[in-house]
C-alpha positions as CSV (number, residue, x, y, z in Angstrom):
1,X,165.6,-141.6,-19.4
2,X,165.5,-139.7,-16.4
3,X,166.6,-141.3,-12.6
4,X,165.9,-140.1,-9.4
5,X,167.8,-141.4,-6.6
6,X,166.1,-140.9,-3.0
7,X,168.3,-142.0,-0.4
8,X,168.0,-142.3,3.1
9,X,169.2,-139.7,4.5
10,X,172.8,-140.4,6.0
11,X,176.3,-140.3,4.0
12,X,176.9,-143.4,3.8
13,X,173.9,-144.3,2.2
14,X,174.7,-141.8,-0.4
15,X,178.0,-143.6,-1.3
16,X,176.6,-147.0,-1.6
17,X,174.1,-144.9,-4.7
18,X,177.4,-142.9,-6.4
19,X,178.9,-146.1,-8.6
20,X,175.3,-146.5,-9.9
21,X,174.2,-142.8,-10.6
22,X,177.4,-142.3,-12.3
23,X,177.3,-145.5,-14.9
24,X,173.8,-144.1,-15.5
25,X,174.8,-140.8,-16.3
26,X,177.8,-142.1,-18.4
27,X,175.1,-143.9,-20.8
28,X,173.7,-140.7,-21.1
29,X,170.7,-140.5,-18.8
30,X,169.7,-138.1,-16.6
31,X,170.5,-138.3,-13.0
32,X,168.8,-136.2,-10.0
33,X,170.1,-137.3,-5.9
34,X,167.7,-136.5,-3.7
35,X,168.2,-135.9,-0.1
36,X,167.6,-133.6,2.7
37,X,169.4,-130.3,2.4
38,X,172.4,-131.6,5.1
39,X,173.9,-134.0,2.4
40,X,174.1,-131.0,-0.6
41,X,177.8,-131.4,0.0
42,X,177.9,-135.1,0.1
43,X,176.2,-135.2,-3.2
44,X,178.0,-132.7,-5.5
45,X,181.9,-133.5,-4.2
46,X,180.8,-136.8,-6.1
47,X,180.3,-134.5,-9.1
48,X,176.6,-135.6,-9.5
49,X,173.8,-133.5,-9.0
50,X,171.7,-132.6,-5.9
51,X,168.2,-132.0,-5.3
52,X,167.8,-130.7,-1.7
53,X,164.4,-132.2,-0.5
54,X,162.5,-131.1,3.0
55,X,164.4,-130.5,6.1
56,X,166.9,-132.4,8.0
57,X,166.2,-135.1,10.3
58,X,167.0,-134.8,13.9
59,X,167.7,-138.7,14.9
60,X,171.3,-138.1,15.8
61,X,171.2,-136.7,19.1
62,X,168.6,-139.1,20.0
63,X,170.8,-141.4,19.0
64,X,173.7,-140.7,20.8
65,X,171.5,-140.5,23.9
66,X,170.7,-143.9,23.2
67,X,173.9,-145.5,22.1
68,X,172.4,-149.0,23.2
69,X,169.5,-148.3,21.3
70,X,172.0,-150.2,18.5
71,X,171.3,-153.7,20.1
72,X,167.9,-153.6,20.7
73,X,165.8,-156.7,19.8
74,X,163.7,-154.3,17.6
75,X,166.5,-153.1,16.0
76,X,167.9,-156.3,14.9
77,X,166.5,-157.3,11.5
78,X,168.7,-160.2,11.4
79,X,166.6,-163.1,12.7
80,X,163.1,-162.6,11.4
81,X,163.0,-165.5,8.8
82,X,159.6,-167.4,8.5
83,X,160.2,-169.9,11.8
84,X,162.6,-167.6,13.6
85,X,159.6,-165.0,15.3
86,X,156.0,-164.7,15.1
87,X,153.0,-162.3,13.9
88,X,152.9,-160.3,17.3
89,X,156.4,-159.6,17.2
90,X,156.3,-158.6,13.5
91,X,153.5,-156.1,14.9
92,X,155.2,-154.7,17.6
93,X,158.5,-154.0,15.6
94,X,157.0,-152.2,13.4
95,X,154.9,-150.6,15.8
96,X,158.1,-149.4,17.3
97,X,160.2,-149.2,14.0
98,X,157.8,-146.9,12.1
99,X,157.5,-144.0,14.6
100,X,161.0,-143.8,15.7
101,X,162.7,-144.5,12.7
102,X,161.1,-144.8,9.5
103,X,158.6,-142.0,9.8
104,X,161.5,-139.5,11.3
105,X,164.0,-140.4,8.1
106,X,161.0,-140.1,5.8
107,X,158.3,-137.4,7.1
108,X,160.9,-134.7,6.6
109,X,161.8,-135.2,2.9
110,X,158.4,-136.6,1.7
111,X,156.2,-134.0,0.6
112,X,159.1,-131.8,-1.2
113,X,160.4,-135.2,-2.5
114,X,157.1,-135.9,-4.4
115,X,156.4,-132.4,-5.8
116,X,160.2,-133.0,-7.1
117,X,158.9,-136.2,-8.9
118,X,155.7,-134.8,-10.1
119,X,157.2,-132.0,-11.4
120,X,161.0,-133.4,-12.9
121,X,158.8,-136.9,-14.1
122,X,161.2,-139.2,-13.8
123,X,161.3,-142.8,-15.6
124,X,162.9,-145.1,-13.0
125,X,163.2,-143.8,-9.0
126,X,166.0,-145.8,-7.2
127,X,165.3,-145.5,-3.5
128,X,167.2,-147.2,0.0
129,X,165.2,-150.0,0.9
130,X,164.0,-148.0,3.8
131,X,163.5,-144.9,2.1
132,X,160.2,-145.3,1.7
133,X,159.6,-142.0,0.7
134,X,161.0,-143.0,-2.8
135,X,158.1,-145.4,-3.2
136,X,155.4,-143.0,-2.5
137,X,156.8,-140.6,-4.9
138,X,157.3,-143.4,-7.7
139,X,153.7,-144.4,-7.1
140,X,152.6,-140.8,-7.2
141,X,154.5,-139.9,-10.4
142,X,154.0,-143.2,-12.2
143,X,157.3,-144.0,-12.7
144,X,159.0,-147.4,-12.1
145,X,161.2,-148.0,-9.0
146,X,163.6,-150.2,-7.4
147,X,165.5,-150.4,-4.0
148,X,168.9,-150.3,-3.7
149,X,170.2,-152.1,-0.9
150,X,173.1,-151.0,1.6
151,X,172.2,-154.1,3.3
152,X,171.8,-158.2,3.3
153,X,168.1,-158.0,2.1
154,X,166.5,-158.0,5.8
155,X,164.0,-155.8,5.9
156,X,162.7,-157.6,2.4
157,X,162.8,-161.1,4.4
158,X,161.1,-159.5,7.3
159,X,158.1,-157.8,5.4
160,X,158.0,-161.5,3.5
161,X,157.7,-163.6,7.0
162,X,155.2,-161.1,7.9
163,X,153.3,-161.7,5.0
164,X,153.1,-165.3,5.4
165,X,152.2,-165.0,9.3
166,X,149.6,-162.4,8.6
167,X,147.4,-165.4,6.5
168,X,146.9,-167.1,10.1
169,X,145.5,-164.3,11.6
170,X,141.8,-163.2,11.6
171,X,141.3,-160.4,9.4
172,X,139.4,-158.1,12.1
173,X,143.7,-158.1,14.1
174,X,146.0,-157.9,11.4
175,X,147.7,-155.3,12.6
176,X,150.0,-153.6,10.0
177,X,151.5,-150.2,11.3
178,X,154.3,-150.2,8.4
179,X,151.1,-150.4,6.0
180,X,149.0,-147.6,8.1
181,X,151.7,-145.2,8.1
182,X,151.6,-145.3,4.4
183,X,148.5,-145.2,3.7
184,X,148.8,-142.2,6.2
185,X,150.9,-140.6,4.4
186,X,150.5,-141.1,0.8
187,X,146.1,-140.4,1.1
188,X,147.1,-137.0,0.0
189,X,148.7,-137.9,-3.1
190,X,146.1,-141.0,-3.9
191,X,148.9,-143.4,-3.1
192,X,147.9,-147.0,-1.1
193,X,150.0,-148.9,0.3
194,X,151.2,-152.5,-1.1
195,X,153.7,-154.8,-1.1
196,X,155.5,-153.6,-4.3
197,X,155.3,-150.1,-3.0
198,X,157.1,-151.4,0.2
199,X,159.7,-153.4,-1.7
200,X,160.2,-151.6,-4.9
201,X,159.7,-153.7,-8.7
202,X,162.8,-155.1,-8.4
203,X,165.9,-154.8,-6.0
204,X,169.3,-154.3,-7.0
205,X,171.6,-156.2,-4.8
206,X,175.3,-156.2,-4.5
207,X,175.7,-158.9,-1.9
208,X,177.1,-162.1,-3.6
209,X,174.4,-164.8,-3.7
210,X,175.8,-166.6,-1.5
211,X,175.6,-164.5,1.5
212,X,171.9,-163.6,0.7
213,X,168.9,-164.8,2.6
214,X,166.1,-166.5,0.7
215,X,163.9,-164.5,-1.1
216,X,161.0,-164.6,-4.2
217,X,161.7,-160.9,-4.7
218,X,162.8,-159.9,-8.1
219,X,166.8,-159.6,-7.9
220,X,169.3,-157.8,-10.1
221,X,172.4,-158.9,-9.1
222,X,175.0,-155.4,-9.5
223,X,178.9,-156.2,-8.0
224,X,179.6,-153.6,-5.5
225,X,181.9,-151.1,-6.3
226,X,183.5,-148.8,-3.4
227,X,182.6,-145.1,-3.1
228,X,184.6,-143.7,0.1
229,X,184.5,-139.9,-0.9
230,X,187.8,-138.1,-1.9
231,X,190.5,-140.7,-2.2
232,X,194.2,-140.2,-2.6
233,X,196.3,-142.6,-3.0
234,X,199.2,-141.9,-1.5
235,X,202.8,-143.0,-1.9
236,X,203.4,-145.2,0.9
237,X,200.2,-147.2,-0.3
238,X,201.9,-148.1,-3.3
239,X,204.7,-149.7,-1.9
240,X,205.0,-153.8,-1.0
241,X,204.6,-154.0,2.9
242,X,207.8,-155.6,4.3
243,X,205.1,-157.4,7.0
244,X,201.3,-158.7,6.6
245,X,199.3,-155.1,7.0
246,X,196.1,-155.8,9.1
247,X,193.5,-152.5,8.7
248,X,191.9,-151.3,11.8
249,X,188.7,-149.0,10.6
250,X,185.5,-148.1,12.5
251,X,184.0,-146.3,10.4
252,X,181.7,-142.8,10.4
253,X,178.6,-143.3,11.5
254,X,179.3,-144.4,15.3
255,X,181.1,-141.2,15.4
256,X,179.0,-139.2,13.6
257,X,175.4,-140.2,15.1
258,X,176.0,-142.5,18.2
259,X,178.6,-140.2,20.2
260,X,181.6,-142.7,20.2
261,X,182.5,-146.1,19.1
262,X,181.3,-149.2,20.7
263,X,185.1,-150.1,21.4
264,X,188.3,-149.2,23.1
265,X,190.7,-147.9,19.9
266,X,193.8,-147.6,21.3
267,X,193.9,-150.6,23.7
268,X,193.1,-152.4,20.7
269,X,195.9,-151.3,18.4
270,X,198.1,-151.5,21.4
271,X,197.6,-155.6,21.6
272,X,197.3,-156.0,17.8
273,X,200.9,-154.6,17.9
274,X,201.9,-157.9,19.5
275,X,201.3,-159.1,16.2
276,X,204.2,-159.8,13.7
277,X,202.2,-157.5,11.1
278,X,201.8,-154.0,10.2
279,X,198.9,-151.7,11.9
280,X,197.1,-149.2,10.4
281,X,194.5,-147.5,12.0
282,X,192.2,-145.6,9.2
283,X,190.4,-143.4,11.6
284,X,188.3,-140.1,11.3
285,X,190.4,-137.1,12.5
286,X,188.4,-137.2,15.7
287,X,189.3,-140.9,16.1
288,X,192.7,-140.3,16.0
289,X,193.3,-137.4,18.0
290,X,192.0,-139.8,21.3
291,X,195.0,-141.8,20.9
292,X,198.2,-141.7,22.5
293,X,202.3,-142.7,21.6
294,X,201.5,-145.7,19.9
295,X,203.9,-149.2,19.4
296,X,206.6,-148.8,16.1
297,X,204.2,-151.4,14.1
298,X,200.9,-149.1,14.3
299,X,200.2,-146.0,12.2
300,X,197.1,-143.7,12.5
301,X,196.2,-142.1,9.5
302,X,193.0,-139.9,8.4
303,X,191.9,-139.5,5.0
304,X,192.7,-142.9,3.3
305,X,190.2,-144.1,1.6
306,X,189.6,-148.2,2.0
307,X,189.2,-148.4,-1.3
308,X,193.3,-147.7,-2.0
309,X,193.9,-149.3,1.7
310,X,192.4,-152.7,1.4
311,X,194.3,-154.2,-1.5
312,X,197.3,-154.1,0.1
313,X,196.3,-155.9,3.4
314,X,196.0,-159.7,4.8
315,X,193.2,-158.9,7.5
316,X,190.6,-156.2,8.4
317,X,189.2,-155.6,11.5
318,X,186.0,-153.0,11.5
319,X,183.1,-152.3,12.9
320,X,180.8,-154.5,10.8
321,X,179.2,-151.4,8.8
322,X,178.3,-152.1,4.9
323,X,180.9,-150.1,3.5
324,X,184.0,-151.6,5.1
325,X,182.1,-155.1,4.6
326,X,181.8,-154.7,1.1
327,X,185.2,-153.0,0.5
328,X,186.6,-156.0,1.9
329,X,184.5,-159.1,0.7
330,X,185.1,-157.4,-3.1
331,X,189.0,-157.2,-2.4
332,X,189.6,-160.7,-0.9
333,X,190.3,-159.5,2.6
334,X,189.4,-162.0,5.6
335,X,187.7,-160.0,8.1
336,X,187.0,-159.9,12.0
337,X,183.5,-157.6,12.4
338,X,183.3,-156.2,16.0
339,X,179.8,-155.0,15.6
340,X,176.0,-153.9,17.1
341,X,173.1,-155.7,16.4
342,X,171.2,-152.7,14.5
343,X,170.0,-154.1,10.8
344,X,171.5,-157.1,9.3
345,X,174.9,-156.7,10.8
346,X,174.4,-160.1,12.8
347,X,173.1,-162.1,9.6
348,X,176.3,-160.6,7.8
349,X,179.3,-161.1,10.6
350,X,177.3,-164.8,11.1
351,X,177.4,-165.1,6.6
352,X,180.9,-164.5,6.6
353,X,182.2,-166.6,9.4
354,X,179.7,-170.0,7.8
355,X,181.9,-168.6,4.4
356,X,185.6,-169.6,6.9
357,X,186.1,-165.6,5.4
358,X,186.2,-163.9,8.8
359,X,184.7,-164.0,12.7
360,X,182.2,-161.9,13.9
361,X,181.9,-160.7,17.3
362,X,179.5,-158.5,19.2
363,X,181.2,-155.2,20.2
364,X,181.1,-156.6,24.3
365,X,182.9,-159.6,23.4
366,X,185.9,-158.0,21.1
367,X,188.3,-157.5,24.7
368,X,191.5,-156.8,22.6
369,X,193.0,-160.3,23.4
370,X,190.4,-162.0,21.6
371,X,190.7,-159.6,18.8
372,X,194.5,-160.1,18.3
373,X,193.7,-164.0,18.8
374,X,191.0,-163.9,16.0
375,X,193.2,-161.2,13.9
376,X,196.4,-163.7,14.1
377,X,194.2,-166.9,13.0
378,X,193.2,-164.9,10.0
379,X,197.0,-164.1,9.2
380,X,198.2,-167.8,9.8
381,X,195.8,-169.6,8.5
382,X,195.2,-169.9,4.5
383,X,192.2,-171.3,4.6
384,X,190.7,-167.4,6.0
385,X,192.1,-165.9,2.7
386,X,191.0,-168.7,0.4
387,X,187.4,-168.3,1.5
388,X,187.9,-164.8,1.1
389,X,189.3,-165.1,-2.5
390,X,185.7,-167.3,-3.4
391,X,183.8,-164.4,-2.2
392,X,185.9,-162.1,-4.1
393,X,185.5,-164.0,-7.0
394,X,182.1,-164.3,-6.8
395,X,181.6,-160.5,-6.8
396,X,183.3,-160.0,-9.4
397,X,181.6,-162.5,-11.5
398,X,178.4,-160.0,-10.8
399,X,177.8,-157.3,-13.6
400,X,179.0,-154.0,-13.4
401,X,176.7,-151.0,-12.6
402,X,177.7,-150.0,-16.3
403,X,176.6,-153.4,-17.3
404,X,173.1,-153.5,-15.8
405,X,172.4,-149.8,-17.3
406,X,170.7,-151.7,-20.5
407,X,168.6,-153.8,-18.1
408,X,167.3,-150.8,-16.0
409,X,166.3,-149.2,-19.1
410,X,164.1,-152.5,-20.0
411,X,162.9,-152.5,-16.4
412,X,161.6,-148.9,-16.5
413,X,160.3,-149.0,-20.2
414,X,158.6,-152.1,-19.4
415,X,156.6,-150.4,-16.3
């Protein structure tokens, strides 16, 4: 069959797709990644195959304008269970979600990305769940689709509360500006919009089911499997550390779209060296170059993938992005998130710490003595790493993206 992937469009994004595009072009299928013309280069140093779409999106110099745009009530998806909020602040999130983020990811790529459908036909279209461009272009093309999540399933949760709320309103003020956008947008190409155009024919999820929040959606359960770009690994990585090696990462995307990271690098790794453990600091080139002489227990390095890293530590601390996360949770690693609010990063850093596999802190609160508190009660006590080891073990009892090839193929066939 033939699969088109439509990501949102952000590098990240794209790696959380690569594991799956590539077990479905080993079975011998077909494989297209579509994205806006700025992530050509992301795409194909994966080896798969790109399909520039539109134009870029311009969100992130707004967003580094805004850095604290990232804790925002309406950008935190992760308390908007049925009883947690009501239908007027459903309304007005979306209100302010669709025309300052959803619209400005998707406007850009939509119209190429359906001629691309209609033209290539594909079977199955495997979109981000906020991609809803994919949707649009599934419907338009009458192929099956499904979301791939990069996230706890929030914005699935949220559109079901909404739902439910919605049924106690008088018809005549259900407002629904996710809906109207659609509609907007997909008149041209005789596409309405509906609840399984909002949140695909099935999901694919890679969170273990434990960390999940409720949901009637249907889930395919797919065990996350790292994609960090080029990887090395490198001699020192395969040695035994003579100490517990703690990881310090903060990822890309801070960096990249908000101007900066939310906290204070090198004052951190300067009290995490009072630690009887082994820092290392995986940091972007520009990350490291801020820092100064650091303590004889802390190393900067660039270009280390936390895929090769991870196995050989005791204790993370990051950022609270889904990569590192994952990465983590699917090597055993107890973690300490120092995150925003934006998405589900709450709902996860909260998941992890009811699991006794981590602490999560908001960004203001990680001063770096409570850091190297929380980073030394993950080290000393076992009970961190055990709950760590369940959640490991429960990914790995997930199928592999190989495995659930045979089930996607059913899916598609079967729509």
């Amino acid at each position: 069959m033939r699969v088109l992937f439509a990501g949102l469009p952000e590098k990240s994004h794209v790696f959380t797709m690569v594991p799956l595009a590539w077990a479905l072009t080993a079975a011998g299928h077909e494989v297209l990644m579509a994205n806006a013309p700025s992530l050509n280069e992301t795409v194909t140093s994966t080896g798969l195959v790109a399909a520039p779409v539109g134009t870029n999106h311009h969100l992130h110099h707004d967003m580094a304008m805004a850095r604290g745009s990232q804790d925002a009530d309406v950008a935190n998806w992760s308390r908007l269970g049925y009883g947690d909020v009501d239908h007027a602040s459903l309304v007005e999130r979306y209100a302010v979600s669709v025309p300052y983020g959803f619209a400005r990811y998707n406007d850009p790529i939509l119209d190429d990305l359906v001629a691309l459908a209609r033209d290539w036909r594909p079977d199955l279209v495997v979109h981000d769940p906020i991609a809803y461009a994919g949707g649009i272009a599934a419907r338009a093309c009458g192929a099956a689709h499904a979301r791939l999540l990069w996230s706890a399933d929030v914005y699935g949760q949220a559109r079901a509360t909404f739902v439910e709320l919605a049924q106690d309103v008088p018809e005549d003020r259900r407002a629904d500006p996710l809906a109207d956008w659609i509609d907007e947008r997909g008149r041209a190409y005789g596409v309405r919009c509906d609840e399984e155009l909002l949140n695909g024919q099935f999901t694919l999820d890679t969170l273990p089911p434990s960390l999940r929040p409720p949901s009637e959606l249907h889930q395919v359960s797919m065990r996350y499997v790292p994609h960090n770009g080029p990887a090395v690994q490198w001699e020192w990585l395969r040695e035994q550390p003579k100490r517990p090696r703690v990881c310090v990462t903060l990822g890309r995307t801070n960096t990249e779209a908000y101007g900066g990271d939310y906290v204070d690098v090198e004052n951190l790794l300067r009290a995490l060296s009072r630690l009887d453990a082994e820092i290392v600091a995986a940091l972007m080139p520009e990350q490291a170059e801020q820092l100064g002489d650091l303590p004889a227990n802390v190393l900067a390095v660039s270009e280390v993938a936390l895929s090769t890293l991870l196995p050989t530590c005791s204790a993370v601390v990051h950022h609270g992005g889904w990569g590192s996360f994952s990465t983590a949770l699917v090597n055993g690693v107890p973690q300490l998130a120092m995150s925003t609010l934006v998405a589900d990063q709450e709902l996860r850093g909260r998941s992890l710490e009811d699991a006794g596999a981590g602490f999560f802190l908001h960004h203001t609160d990680a001063d770096p003595d409570r850091v190297t508190d929380l980073t030394r009660r993950l080290l000393e006590d076992p009970s961190h790493a055990a709950a760590a080891g369940r959640l490991r073990d429960e990914s790995a009892a997930m199928p592999t993206p190989h495995a659930i090839v045979p089930e996607l193929e059913r899916l598609a066939a079967a729509r």
